[in-house]
N, CA, C and O atoms as CSV, one atom per row, in Angstrom:
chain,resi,resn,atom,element,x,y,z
A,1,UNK,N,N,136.119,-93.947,-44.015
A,1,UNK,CA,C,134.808,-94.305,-43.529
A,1,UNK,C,C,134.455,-93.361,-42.392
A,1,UNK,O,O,135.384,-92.831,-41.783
A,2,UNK,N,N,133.129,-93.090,-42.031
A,2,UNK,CA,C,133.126,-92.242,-41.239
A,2,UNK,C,C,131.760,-92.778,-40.113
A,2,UNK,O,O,131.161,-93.782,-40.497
A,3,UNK,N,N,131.333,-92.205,-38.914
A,3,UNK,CA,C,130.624,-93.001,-38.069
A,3,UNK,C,C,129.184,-93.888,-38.749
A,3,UNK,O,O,128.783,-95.045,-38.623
A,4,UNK,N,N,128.527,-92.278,-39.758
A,4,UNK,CA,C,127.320,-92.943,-40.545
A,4,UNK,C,C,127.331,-94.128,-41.071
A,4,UNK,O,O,126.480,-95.008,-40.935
A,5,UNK,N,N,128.396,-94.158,-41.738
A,5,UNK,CA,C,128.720,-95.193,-42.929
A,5,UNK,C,C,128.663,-96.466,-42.134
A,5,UNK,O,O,128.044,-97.418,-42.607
A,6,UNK,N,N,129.446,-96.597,-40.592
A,6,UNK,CA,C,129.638,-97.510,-39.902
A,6,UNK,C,C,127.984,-98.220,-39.027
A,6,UNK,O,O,127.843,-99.337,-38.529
A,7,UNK,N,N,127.190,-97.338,-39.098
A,7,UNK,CA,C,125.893,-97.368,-38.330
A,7,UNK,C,C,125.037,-97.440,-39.207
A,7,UNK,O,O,123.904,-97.719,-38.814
A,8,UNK,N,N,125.246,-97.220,-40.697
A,8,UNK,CA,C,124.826,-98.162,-41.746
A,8,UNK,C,C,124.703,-99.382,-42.117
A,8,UNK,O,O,123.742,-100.064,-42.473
A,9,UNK,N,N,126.338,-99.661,-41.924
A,9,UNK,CA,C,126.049,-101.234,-41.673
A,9,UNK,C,C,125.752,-102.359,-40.871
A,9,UNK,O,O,125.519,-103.546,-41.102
A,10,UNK,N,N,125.846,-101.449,-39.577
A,10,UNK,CA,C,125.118,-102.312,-38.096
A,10,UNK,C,C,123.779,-102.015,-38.425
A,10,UNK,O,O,123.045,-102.585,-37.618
A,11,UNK,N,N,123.090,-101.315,-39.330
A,11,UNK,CA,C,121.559,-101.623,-39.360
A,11,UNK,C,C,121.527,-102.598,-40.610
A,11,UNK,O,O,120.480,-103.244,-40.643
A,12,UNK,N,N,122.141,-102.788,-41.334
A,12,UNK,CA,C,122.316,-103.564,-42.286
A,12,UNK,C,C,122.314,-104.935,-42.073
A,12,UNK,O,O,121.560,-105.749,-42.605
A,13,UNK,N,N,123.342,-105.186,-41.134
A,13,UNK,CA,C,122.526,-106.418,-40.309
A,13,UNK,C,C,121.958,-106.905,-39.606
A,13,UNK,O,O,121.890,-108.090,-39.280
A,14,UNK,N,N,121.399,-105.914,-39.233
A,14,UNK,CA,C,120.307,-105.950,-38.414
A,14,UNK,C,C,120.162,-106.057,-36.920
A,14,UNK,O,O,119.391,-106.740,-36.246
A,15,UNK,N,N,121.187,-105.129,-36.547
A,15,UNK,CA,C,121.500,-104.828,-35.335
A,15,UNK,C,C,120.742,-104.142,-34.176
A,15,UNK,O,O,120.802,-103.134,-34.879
A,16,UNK,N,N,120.305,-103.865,-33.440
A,16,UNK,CA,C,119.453,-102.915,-32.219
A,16,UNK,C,C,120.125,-102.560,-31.347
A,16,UNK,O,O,121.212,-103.008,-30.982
A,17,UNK,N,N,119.391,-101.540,-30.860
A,17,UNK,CA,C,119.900,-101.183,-29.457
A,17,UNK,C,C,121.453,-100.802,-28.844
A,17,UNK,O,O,122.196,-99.974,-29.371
A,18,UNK,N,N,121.741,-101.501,-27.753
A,18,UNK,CA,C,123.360,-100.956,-27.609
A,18,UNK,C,C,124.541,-101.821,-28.618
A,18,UNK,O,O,125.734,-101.545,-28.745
A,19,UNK,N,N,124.060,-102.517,-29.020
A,19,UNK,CA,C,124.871,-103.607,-30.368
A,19,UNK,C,C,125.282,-102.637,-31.537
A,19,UNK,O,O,126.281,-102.743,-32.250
A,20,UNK,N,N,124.072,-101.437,-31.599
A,20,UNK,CA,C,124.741,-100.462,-32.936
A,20,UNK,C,C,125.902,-99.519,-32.575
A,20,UNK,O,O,126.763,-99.332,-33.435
A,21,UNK,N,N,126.019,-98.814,-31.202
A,21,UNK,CA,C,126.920,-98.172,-30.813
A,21,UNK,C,C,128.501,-99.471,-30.855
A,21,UNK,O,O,129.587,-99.154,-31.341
A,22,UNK,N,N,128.217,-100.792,-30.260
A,22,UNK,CA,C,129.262,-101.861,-29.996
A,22,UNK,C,C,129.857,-102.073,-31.416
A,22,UNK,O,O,131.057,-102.189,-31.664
A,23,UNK,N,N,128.812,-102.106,-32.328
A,23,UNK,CA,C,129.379,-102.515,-34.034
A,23,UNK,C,C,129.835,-101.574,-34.038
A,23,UNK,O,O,131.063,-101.622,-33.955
A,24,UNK,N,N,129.245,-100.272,-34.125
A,24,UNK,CA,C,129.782,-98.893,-34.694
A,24,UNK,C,C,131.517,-98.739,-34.316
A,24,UNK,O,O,132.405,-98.191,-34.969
A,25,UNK,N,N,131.567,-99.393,-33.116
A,25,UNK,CA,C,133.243,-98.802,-32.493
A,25,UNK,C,C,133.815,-99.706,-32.940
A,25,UNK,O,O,135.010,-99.491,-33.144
A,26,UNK,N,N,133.108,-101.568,-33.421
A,26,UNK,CA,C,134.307,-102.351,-33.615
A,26,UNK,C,C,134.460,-101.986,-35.314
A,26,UNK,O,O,135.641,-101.986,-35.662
A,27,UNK,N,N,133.617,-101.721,-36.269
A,27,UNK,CA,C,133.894,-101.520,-37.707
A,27,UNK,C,C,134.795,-100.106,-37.676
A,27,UNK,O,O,135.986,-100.288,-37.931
A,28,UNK,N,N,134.569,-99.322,-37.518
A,28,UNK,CA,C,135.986,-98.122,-37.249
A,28,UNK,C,C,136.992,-98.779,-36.714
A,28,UNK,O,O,137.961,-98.699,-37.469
A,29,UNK,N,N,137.256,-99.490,-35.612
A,29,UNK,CA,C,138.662,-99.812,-35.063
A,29,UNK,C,C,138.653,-100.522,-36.125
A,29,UNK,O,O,139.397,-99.654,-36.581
A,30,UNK,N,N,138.522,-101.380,-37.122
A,30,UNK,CA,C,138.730,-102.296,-37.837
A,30,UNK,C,C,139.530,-101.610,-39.120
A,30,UNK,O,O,140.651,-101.516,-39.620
A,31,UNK,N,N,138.108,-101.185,-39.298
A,31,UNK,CA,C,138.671,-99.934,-40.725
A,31,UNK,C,C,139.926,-98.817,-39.956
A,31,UNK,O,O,140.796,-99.618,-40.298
A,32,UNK,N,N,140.383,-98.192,-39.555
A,32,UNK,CA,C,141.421,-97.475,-39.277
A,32,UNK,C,C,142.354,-98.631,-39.029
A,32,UNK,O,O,143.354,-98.339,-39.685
A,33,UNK,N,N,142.607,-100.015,-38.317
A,33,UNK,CA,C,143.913,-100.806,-38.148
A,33,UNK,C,C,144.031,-100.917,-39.969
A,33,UNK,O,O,145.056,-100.460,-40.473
A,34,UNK,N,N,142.860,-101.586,-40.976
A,34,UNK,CA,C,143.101,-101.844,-42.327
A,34,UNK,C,C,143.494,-101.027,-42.827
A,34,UNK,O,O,144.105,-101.329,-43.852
A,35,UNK,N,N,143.427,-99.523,-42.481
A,35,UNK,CA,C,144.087,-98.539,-43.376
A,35,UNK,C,C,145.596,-97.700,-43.094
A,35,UNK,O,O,146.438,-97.232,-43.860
A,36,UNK,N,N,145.463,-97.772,-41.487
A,36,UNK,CA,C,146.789,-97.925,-40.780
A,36,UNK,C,C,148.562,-98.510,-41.084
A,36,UNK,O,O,149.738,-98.153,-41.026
A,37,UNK,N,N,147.416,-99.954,-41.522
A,37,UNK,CA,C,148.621,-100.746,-41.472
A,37,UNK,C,C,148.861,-101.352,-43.316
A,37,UNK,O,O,149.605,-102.280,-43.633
A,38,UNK,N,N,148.105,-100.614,-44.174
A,38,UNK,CA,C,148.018,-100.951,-45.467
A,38,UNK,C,C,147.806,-102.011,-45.645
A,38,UNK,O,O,148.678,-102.669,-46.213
A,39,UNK,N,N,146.622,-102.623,-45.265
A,39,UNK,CA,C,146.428,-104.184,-44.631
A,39,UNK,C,C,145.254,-104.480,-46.062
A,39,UNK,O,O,144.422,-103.632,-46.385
A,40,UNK,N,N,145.388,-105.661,-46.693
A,40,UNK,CA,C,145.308,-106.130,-47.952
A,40,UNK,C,C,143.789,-107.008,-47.320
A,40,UNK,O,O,142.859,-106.969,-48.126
A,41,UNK,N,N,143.538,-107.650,-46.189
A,41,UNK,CA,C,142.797,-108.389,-45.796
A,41,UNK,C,C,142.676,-108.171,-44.010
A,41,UNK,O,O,143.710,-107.930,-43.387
A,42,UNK,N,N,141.544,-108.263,-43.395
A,42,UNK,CA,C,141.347,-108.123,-41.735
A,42,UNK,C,C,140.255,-109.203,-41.714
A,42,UNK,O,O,139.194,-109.302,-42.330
A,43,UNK,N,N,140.860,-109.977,-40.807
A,43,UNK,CA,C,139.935,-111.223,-40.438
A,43,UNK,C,C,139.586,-111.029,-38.738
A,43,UNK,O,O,140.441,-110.682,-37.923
A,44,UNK,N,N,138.335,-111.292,-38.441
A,44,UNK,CA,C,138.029,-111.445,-37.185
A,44,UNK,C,C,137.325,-112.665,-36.508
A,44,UNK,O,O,136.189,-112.808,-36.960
A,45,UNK,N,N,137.605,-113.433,-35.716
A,45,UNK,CA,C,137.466,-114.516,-35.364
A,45,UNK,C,C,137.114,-114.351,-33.478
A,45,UNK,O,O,137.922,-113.586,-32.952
A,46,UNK,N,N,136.628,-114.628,-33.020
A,46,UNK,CA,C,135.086,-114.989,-33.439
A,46,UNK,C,C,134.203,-113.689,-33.767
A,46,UNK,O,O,134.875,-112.781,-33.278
A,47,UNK,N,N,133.217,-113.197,-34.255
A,47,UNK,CA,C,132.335,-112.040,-34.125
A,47,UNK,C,C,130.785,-112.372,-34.184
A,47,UNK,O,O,130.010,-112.115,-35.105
A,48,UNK,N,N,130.510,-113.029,-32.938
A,48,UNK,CA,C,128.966,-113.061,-32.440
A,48,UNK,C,C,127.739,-112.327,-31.751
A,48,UNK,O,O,127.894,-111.469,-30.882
A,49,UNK,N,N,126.882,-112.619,-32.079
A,49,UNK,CA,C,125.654,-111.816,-31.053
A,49,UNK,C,C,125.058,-112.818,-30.139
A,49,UNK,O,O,124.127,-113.381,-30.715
A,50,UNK,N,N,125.206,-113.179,-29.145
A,50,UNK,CA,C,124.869,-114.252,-28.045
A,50,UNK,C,C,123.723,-114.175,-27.304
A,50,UNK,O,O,124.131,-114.086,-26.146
A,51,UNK,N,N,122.298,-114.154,-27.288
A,51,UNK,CA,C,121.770,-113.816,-25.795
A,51,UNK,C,C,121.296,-112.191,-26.347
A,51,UNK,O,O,121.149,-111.822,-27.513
A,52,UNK,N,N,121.110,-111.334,-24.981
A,52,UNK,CA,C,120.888,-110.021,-25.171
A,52,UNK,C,C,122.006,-109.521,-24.122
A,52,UNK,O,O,122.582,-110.058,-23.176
A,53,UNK,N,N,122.053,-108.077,-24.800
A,53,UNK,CA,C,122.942,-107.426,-23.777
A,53,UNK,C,C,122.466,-106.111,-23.282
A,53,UNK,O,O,123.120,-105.494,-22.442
């Protein structure tokens, strides 16, 4: 995966502002631990948008 791909899908859900750079870094750290660790499934608990930031 590469940054586009990742800032694809923070507009995908419909993300703004500094939230697309925040998604952008947590879907890469995500995707590199899943591919890292030959990881079959990655669950994240909690992953909210609260308020504004």
């Amino acid at each position: 995966m590469q940054e586009f791909q990742a800032r694809e899908i923070a507009f995908g859900l419909g993300l703004e502002g500094a939230l697309i750079g925040k998604a952008v870094s947590t879907i890469m750290g995500c995707y590199n631990a899943f591919r890292e660790y030959d990881a079959s499934m990655l669950e994240i608990n909690p992953l909210v948008v609260s308020g504004t930031t």
